[in-house]
N, C-alpha and C positions, 0 to 999 in steps of 0.2 A: 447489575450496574446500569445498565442501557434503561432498567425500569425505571430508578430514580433520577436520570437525567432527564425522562420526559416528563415524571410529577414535578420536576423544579422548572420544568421550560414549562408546563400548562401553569403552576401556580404563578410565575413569572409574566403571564401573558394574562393573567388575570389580576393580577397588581398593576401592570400599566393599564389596563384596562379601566379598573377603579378611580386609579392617578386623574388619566385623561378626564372621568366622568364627576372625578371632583374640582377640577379644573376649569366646567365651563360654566361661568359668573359671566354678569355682564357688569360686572366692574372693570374699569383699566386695570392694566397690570403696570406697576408704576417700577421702574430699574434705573439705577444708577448704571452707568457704563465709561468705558473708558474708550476712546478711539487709539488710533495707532500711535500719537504723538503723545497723549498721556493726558490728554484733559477729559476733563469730565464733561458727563452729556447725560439728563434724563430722558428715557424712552420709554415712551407712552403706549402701551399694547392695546386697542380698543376694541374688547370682541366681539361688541356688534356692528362694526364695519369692517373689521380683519387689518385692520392697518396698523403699522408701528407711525407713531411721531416722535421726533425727537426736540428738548427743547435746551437750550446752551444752559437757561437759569430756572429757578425754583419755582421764581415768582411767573416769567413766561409759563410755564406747566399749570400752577395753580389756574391763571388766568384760563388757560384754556379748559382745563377742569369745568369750573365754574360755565365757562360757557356750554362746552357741552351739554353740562347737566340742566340747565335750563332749555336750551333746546329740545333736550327729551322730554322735560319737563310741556314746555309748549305743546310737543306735538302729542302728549298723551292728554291733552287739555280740547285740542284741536279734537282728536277721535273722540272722545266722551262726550264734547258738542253735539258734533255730528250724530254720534248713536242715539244723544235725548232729543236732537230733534227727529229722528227717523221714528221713534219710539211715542213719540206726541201725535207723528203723521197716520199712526195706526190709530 
């Protein structure tokens, strides 16, 4: 008995394991939520800065969306400058 409760805690601990490791996107994780009083609230998970935001409407979310993504957008625009000119200076 004691045998098959530790083949189900290792397989168990190899399934969150998987979980976790399919889990890390750098997409937002986008959730509807409800606060204490019942109203709704989108919550924005962003996991390459580790933060939640939360936004009261759809359209505020989308908005910051959009922004983000060009921001990253920018700054991977910014780095590939930079590397072609470093790569020119050789």
């Amino acid at each position: 008995m004691l045998y098959w409760k530790f083949l189900a805690n290792q397989f168990d601990r190899l399934w969150q394991a998987f979980v976790r490791f399919a889990e890390t996107t750098q997409e937002p994780k986008v959730t509807w939520r409800r606060d204490r009083w019942g109203r709704s609230y989108l919550e924005i998970y962003d996991f390459s800065t580790k933060k939640h935001y939360r936004f009261d409407s759809e359209q505020d979310a989308r908005i910051w969306l959009d922004r983000d993504r060009f921001q990253q957008t920018e700054t991977q625009k910014e780095l590939l400058e930079k590397n072609l000119r470093n790569l020119k200076r050789l």
